[in-house]
N, CA, C and O atoms as a Tripos MOL2 file, in Angstrom:
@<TRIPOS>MOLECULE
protein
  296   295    74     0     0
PROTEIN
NO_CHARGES

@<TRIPOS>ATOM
      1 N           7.9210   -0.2070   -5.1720 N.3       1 UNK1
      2 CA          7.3770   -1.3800   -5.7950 C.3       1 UNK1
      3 C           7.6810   -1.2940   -7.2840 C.2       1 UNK1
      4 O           7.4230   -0.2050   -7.7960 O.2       1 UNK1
      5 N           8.2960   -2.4580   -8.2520 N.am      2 UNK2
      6 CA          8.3570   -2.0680   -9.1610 C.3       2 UNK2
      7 C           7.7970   -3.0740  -10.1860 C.2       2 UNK2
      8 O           7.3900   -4.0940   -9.6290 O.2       2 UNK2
      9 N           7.6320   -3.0770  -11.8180 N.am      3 UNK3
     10 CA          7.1000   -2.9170  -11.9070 C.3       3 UNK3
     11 C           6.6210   -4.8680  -11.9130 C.2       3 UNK3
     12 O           5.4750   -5.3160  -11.8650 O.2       3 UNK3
     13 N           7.5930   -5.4670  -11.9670 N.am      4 UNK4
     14 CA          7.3670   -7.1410  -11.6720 C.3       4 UNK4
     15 C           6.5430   -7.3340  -10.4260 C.2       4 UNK4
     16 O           5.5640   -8.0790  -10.4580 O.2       4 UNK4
     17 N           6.9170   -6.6600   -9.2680 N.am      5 UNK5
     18 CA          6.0810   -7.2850   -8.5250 C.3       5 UNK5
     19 C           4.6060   -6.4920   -8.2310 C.2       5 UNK5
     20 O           3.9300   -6.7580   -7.2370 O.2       5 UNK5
     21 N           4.2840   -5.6760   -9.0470 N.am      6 UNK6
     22 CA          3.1940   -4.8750   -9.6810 C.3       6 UNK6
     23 C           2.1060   -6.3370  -10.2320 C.2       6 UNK6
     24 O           1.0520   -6.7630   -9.7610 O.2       6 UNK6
     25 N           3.0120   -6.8300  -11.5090 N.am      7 UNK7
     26 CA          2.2140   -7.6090  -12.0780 C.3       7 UNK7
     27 C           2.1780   -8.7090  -11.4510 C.2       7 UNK7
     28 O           1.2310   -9.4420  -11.7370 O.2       7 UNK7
     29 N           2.9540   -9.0920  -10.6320 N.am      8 UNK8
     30 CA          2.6370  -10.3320   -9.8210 C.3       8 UNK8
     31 C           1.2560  -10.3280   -9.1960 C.2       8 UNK8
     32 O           0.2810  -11.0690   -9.3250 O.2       8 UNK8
     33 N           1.4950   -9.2750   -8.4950 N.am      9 UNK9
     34 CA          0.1430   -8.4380   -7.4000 C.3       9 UNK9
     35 C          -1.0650   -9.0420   -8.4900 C.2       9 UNK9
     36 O          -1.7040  -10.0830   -8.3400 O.2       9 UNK9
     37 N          -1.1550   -8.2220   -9.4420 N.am     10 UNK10
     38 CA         -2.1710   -8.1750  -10.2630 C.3      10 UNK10
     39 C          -2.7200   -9.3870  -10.7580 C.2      10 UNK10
     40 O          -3.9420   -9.5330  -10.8010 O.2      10 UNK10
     41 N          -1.8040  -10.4190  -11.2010 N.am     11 UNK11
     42 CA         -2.1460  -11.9810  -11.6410 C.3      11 UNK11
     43 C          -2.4750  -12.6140  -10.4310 C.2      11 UNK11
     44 O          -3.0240  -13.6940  -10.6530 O.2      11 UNK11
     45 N          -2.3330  -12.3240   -9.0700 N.am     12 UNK12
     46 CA         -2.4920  -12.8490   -7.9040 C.3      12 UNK12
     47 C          -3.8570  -12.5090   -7.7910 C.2      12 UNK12
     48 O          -4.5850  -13.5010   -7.7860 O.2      12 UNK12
     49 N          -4.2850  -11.7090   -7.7240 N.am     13 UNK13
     50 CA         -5.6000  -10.9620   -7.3490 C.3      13 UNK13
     51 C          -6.3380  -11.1380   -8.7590 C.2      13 UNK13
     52 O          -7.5670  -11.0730   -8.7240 O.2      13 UNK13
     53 N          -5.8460  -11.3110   -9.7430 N.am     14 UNK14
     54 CA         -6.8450  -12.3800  -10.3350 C.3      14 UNK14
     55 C          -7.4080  -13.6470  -10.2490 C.2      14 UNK14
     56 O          -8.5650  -13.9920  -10.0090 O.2      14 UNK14
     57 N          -6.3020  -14.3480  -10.5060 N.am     15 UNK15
     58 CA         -6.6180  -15.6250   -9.8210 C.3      15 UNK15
     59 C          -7.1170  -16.2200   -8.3440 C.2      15 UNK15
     60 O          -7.4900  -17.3640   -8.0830 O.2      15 UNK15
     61 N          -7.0140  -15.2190   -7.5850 N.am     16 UNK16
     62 CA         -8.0280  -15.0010   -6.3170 C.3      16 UNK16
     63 C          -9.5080  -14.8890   -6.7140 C.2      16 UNK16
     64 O         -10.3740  -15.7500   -6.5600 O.2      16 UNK16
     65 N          -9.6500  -13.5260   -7.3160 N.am     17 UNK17
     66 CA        -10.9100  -13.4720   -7.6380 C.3      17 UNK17
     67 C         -11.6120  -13.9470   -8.5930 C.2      17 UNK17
     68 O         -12.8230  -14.0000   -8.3790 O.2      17 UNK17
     69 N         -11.0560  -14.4820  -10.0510 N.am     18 UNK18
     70 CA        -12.2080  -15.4360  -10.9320 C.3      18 UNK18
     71 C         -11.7270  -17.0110  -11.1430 C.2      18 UNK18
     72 O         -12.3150  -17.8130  -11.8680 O.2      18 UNK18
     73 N         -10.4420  -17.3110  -10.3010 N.am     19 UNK19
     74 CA        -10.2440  -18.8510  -10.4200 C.3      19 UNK19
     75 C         -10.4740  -19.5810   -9.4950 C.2      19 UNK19
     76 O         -10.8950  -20.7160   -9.7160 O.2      19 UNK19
     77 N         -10.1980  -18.9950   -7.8420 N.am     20 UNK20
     78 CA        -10.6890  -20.0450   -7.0330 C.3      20 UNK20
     79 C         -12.2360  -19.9380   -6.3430 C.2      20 UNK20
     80 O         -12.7040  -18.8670   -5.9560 O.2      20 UNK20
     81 N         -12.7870  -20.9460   -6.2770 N.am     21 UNK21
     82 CA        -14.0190  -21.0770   -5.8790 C.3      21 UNK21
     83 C         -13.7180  -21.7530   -4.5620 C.2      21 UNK21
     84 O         -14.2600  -22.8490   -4.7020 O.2      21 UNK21
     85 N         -13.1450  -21.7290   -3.3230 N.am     22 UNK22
     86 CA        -12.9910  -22.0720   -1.6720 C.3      22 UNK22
     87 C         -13.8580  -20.9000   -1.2390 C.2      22 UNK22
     88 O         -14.5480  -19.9380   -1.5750 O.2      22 UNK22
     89 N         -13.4230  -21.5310   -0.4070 N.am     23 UNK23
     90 CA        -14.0760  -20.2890    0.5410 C.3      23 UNK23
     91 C         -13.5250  -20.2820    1.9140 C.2      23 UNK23
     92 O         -13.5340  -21.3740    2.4820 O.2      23 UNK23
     93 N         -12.8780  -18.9080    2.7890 N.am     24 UNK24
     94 CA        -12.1960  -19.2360    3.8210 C.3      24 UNK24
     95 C         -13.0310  -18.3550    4.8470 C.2      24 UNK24
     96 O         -13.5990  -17.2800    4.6570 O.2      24 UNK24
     97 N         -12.9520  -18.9950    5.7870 N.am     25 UNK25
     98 CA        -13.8330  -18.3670    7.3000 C.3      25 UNK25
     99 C         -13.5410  -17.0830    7.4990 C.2      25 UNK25
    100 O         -12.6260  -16.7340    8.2450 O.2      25 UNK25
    101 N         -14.3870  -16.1610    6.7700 N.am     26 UNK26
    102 CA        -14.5060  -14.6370    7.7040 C.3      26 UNK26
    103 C         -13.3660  -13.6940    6.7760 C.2      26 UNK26
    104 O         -12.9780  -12.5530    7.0280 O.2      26 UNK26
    105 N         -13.0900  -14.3290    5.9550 N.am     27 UNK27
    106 CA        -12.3530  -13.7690    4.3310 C.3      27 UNK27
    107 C         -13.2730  -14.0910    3.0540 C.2      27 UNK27
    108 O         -13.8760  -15.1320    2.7950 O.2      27 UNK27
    109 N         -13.1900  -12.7030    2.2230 N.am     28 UNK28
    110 CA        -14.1520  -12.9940    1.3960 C.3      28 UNK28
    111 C         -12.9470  -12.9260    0.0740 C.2      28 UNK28
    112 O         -12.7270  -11.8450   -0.4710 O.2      28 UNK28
    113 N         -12.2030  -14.2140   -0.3650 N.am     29 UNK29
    114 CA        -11.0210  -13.8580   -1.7400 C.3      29 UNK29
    115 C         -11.7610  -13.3180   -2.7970 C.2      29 UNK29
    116 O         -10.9490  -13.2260   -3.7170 O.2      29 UNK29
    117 N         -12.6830  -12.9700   -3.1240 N.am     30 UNK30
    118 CA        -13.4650  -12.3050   -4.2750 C.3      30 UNK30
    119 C         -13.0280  -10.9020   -4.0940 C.2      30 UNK30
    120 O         -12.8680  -10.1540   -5.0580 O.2      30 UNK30
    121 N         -12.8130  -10.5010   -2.7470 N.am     31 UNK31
    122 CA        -13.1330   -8.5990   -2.2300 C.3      31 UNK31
    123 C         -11.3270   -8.6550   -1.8760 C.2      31 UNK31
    124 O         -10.7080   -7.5980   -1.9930 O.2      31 UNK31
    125 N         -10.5680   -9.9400   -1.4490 N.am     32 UNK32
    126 CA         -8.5920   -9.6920   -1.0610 C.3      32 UNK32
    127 C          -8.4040   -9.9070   -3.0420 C.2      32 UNK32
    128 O          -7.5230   -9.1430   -3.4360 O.2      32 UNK32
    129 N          -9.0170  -10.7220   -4.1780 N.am     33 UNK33
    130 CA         -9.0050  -10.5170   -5.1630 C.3      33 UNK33
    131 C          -7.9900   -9.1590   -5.8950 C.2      33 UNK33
    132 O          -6.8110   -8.8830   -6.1180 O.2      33 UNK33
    133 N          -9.8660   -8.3880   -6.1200 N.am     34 UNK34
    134 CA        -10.1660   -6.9080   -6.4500 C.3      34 UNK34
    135 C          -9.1410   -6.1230   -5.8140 C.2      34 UNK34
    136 O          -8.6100   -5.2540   -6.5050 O.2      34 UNK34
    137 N          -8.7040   -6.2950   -4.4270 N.am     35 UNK35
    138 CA         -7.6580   -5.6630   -3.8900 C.3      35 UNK35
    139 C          -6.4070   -5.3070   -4.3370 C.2      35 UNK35
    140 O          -5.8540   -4.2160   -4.4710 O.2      35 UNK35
    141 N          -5.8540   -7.1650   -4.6700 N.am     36 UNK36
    142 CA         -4.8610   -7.0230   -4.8520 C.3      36 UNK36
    143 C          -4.7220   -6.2160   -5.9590 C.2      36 UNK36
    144 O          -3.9940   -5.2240   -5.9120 O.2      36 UNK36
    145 N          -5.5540   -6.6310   -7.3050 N.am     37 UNK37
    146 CA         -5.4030   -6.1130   -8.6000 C.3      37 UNK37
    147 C          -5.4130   -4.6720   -8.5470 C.2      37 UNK37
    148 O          -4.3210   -4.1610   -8.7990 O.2      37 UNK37
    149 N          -6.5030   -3.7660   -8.2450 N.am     38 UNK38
    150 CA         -6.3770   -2.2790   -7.6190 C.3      38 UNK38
    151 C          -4.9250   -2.0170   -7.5600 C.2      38 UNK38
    152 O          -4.2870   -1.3180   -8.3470 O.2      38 UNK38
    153 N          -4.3690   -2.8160   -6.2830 N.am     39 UNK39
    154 CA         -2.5430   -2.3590   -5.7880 C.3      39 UNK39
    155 C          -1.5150   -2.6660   -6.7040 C.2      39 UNK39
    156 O          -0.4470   -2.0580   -6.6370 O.2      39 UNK39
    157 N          -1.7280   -3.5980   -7.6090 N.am     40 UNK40
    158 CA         -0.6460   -4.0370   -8.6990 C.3      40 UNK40
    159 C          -1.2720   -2.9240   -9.9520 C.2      40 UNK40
    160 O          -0.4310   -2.4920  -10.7410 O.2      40 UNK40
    161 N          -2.2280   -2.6270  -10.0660 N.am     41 UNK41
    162 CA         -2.5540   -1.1620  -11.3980 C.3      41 UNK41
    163 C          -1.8480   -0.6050  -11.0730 C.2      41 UNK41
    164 O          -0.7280   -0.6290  -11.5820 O.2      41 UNK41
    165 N          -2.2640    0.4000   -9.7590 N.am     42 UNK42
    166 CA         -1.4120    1.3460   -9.1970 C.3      42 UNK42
    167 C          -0.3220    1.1360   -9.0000 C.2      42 UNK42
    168 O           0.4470    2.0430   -9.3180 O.2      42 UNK42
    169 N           0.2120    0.0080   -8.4610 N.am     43 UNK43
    170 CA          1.8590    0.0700   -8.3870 C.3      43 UNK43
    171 C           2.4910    0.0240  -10.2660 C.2      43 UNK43
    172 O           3.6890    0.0450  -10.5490 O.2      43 UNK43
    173 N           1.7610   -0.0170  -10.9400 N.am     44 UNK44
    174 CA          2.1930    0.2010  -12.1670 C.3      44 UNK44
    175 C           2.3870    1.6780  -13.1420 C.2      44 UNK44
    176 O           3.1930    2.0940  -13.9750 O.2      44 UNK44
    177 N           1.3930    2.0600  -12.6160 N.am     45 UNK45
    178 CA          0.7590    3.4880  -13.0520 C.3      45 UNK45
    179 C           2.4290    4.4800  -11.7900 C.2      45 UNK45
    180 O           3.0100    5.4540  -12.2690 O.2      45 UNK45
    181 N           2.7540    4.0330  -10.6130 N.am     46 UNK46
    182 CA          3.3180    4.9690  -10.4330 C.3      46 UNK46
    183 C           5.0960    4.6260  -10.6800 C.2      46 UNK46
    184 O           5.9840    5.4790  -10.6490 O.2      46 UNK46
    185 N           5.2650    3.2430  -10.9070 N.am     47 UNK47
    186 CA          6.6540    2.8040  -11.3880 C.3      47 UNK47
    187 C           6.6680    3.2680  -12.8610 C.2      47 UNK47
    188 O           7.8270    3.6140  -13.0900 O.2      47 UNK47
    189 N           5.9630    3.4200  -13.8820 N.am     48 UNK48
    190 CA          5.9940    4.1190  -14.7580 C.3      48 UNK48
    191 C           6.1480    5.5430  -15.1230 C.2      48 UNK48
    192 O           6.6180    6.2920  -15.9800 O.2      48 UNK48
    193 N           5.6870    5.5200  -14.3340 N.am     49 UNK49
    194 CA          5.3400    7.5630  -13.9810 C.3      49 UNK49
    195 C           6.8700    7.8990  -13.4120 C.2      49 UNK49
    196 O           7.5200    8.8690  -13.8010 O.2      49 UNK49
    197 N           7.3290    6.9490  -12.4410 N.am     50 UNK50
    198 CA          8.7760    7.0190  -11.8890 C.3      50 UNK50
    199 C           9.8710    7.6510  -12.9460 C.2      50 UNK50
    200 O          10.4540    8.7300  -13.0490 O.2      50 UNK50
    201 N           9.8400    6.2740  -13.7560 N.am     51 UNK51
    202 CA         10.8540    6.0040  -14.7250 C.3      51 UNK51
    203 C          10.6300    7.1370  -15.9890 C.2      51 UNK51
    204 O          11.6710    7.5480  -16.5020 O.2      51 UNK51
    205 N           9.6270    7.5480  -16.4030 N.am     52 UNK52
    206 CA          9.4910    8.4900  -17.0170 C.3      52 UNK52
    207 C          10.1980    9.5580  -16.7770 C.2      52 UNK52
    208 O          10.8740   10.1320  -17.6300 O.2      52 UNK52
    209 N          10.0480   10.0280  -15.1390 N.am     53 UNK53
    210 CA         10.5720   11.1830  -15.0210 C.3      53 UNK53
    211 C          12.0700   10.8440  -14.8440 C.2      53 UNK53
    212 O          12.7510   11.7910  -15.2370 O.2      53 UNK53
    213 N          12.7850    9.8510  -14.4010 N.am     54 UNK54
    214 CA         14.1490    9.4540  -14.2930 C.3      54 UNK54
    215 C          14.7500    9.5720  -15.5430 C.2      54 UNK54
    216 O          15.9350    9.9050  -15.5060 O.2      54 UNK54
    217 N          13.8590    9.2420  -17.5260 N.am     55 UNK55
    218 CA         14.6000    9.2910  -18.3750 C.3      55 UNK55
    219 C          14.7710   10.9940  -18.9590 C.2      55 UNK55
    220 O          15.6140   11.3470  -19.7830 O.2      55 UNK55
    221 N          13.9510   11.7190  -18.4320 N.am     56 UNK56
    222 CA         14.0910   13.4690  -18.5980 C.3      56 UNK56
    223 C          15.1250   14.2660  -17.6640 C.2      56 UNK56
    224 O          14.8790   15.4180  -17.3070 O.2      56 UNK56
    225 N          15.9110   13.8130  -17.4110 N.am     57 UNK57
    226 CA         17.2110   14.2260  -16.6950 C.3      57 UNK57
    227 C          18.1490   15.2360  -17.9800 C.2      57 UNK57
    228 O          18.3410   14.8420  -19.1310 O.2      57 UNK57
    229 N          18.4950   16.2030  -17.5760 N.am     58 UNK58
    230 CA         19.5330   16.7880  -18.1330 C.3      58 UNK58
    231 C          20.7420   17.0180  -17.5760 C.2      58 UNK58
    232 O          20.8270   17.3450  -16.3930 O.2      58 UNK58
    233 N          21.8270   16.8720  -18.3750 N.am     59 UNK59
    234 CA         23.2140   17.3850  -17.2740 C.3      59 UNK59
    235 C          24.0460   18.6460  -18.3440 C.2      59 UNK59
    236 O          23.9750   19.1150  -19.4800 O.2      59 UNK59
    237 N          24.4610   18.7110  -17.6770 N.am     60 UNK60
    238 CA         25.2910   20.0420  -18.0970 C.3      60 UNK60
    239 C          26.4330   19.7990  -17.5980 C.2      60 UNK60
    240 O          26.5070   19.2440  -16.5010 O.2      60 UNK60
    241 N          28.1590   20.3630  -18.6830 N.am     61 UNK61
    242 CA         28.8230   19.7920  -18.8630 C.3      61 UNK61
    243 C          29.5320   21.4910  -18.5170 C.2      61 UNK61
    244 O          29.1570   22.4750  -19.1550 O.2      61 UNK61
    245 N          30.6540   21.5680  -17.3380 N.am     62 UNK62
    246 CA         31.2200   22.4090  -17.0390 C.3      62 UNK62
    247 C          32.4170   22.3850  -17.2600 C.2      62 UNK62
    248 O          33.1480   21.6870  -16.5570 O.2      62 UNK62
    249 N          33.1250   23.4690  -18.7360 N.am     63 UNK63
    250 CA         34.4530   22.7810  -18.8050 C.3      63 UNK63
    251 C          35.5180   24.4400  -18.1170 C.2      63 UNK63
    252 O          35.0480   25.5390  -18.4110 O.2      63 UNK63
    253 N          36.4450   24.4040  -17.5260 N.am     64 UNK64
    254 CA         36.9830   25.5990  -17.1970 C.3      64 UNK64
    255 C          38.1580   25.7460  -18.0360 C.2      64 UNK64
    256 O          38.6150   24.6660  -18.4110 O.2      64 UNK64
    257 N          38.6760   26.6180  -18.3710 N.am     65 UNK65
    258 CA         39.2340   27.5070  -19.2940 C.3      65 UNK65
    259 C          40.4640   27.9540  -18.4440 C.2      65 UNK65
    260 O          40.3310   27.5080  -17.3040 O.2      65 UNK65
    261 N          41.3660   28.5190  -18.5560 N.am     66 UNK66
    262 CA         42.5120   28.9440  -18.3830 C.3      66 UNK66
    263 C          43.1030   29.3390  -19.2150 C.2      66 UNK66
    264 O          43.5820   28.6020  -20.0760 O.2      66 UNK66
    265 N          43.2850   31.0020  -19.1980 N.am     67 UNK67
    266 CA         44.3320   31.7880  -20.3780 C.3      67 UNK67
    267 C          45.4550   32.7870  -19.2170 C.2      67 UNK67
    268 O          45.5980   33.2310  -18.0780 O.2      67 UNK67
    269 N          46.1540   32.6440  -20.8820 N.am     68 UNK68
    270 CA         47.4960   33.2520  -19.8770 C.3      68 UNK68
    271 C          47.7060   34.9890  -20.0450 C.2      68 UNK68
    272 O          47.1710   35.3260  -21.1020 O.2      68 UNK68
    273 N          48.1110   35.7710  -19.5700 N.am     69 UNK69
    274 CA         47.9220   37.0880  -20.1220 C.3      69 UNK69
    275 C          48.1440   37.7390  -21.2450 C.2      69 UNK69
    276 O          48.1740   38.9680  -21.3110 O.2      69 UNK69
    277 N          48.3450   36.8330  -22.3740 N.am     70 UNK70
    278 CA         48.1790   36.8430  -23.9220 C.3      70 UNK70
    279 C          47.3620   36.2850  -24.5690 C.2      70 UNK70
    280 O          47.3600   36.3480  -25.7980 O.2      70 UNK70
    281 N          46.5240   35.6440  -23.9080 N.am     71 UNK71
    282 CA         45.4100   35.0270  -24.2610 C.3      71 UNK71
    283 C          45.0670   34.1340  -24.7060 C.2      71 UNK71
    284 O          43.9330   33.9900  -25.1630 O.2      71 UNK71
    285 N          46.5360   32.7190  -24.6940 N.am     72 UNK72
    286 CA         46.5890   31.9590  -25.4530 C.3      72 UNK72
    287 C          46.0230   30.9580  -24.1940 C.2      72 UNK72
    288 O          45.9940   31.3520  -23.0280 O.2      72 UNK72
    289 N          45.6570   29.8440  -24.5400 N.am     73 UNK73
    290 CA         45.5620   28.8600  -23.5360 C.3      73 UNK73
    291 C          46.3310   28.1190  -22.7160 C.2      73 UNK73
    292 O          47.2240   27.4850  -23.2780 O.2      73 UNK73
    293 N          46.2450   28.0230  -21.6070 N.am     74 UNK74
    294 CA         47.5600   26.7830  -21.1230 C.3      74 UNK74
    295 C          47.8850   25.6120  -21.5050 C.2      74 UNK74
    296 O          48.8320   25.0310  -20.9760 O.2      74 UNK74
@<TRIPOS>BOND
     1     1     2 1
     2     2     3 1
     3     3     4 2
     4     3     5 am
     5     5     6 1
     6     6     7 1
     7     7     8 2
     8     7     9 am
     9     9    10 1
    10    10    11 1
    11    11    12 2
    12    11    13 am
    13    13    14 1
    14    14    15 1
    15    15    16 2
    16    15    17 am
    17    17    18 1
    18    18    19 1
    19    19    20 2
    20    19    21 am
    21    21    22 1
    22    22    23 1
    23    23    24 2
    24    23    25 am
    25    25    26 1
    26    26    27 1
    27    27    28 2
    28    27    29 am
    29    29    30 1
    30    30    31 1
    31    31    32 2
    32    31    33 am
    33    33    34 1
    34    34    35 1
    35    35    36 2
    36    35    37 am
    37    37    38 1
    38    38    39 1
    39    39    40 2
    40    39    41 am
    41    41    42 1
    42    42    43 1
    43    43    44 2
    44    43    45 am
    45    45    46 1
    46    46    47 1
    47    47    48 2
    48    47    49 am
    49    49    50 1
    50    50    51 1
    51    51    52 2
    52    51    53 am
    53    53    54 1
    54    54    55 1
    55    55    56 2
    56    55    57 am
    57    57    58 1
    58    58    59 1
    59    59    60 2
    60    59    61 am
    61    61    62 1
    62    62    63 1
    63    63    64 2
    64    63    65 am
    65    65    66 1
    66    66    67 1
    67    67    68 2
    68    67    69 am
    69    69    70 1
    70    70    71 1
    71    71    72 2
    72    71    73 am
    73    73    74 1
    74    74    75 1
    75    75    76 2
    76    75    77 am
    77    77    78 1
    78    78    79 1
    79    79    80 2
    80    79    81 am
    81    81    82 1
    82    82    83 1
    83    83    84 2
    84    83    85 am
    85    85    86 1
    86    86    87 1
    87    87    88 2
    88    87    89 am
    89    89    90 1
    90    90    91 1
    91    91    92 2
    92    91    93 am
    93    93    94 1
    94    94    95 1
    95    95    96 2
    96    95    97 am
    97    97    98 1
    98    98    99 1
    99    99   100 2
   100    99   101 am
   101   101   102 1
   102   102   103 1
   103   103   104 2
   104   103   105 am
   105   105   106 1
   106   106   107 1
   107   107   108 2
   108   107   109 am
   109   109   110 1
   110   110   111 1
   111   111   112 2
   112   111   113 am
   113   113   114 1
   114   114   115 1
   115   115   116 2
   116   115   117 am
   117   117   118 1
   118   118   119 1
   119   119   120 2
   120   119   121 am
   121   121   122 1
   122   122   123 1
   123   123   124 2
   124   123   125 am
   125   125   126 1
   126   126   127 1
   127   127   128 2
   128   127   129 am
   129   129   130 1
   130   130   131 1
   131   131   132 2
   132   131   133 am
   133   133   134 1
   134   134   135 1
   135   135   136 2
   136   135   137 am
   137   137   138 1
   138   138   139 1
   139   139   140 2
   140   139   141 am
   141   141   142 1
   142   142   143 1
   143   143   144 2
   144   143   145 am
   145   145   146 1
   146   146   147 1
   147   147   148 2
   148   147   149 am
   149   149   150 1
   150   150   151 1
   151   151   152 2
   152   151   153 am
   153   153   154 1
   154   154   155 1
   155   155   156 2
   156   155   157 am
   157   157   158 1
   158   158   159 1
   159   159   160 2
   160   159   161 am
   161   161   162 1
   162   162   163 1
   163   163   164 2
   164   163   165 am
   165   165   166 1
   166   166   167 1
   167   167   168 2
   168   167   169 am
   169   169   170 1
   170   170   171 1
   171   171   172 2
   172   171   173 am
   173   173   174 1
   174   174   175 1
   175   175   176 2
   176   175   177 am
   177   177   178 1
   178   178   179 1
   179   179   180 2
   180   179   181 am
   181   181   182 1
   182   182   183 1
   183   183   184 2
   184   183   185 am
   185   185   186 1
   186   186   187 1
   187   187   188 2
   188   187   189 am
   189   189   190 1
   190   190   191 1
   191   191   192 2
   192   191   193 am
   193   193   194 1
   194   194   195 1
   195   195   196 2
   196   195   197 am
   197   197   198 1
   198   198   199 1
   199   199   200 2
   200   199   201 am
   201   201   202 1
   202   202   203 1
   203   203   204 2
   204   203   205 am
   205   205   206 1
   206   206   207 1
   207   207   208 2
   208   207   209 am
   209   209   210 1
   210   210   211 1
   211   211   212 2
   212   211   213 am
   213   213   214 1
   214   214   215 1
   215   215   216 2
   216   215   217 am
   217   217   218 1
   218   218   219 1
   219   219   220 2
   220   219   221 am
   221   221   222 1
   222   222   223 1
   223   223   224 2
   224   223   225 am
   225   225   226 1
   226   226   227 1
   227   227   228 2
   228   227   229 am
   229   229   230 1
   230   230   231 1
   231   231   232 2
   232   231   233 am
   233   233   234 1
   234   234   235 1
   235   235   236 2
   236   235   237 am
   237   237   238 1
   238   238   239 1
   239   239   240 2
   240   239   241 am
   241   241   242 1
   242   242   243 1
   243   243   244 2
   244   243   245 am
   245   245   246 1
   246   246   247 1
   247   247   248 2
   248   247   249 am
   249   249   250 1
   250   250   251 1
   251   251   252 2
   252   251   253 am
   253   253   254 1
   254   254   255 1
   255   255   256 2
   256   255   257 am
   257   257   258 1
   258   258   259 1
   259   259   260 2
   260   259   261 am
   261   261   262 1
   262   262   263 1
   263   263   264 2
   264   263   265 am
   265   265   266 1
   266   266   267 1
   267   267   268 2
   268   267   269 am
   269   269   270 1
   270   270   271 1
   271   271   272 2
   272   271   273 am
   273   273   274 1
   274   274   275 1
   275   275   276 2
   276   275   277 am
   277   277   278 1
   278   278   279 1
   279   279   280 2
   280   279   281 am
   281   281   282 1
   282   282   283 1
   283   283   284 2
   284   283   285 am
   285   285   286 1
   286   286   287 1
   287   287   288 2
   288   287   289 am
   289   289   290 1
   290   290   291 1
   291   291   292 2
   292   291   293 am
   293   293   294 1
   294   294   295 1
   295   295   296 2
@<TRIPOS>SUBSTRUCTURE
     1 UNK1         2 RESIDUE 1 A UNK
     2 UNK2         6 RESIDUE 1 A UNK
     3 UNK3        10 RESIDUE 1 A UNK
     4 UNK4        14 RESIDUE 1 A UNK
     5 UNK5        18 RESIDUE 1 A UNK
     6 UNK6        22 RESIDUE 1 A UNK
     7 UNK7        26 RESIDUE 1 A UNK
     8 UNK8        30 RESIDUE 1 A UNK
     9 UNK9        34 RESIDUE 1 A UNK
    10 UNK10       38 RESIDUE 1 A UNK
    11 UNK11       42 RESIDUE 1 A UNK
    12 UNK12       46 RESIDUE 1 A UNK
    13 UNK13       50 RESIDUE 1 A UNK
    14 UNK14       54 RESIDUE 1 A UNK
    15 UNK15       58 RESIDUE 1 A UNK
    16 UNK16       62 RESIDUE 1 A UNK
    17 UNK17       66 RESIDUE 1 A UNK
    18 UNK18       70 RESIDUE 1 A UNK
    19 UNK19       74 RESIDUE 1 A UNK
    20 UNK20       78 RESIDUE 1 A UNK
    21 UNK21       82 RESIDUE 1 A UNK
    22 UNK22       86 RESIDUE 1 A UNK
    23 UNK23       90 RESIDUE 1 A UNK
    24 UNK24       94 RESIDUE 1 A UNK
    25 UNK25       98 RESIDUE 1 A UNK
    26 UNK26      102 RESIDUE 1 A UNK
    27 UNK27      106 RESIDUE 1 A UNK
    28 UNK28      110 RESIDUE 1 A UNK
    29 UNK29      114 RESIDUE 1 A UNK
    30 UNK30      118 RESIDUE 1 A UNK
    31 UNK31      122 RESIDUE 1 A UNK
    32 UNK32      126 RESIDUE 1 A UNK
    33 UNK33      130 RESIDUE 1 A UNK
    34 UNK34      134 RESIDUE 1 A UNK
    35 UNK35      138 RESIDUE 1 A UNK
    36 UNK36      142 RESIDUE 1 A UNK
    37 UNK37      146 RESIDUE 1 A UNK
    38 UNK38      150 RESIDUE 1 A UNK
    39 UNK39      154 RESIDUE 1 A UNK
    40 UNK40      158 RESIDUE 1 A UNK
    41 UNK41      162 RESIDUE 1 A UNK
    42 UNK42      166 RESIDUE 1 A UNK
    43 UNK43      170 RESIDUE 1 A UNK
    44 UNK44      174 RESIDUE 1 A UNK
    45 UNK45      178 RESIDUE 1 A UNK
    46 UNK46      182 RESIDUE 1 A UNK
    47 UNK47      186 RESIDUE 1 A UNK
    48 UNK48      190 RESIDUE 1 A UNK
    49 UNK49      194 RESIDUE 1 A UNK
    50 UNK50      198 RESIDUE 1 A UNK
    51 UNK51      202 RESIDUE 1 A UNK
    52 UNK52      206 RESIDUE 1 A UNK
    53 UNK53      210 RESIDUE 1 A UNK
    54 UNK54      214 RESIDUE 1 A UNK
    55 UNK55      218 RESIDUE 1 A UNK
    56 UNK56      222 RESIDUE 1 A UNK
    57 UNK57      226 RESIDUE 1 A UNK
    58 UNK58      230 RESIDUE 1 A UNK
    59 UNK59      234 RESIDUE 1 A UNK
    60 UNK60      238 RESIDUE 1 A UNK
    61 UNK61      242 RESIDUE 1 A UNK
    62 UNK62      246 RESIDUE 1 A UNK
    63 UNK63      250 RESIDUE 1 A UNK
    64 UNK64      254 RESIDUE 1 A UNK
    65 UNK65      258 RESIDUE 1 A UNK
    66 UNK66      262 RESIDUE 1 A UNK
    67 UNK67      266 RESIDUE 1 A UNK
    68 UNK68      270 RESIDUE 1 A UNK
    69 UNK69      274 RESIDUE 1 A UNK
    70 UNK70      278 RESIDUE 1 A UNK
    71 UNK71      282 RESIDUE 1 A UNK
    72 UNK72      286 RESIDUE 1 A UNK
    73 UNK73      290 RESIDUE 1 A UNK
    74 UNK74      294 RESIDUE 1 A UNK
């Protein structure tokens, strides 16, 4: 999940829970709300945490050498 549809989640499950006033049979959108928002934090908290560790990468650069029995290079 990344991190757009994180905040989608999150503006969804707001506007579930403090904009609409319906009400649907045997669903309570106040409590699918709170939900969603919960799952769009977290999907934020760990797409961040992701990318963090993706920009601490190191590489190492292997160059090989070749000398000739005087020691000069090829």
């Amino acid at each position: 999940m990344g991190v757009g549809i994180s905040i989608f989640l999150l503006a969804l499950g707001a506007i579930l829970a403090f904009a609409v006033t319906g009400e649907v049979s045997g669903i309570d959108l106040d409590i699918v709300g709170f939900v969603l928002m919960a799952v769009g934090v977290v999907g934020i908290i760990i797409s961040l945490v992701l990318m963090n560790q993706r920009s601490n990468t190191s590489h190492r650069v292997v160059e090989e050498r070749r000398y000739r029995d005087d020691g000069t290079l090829y």
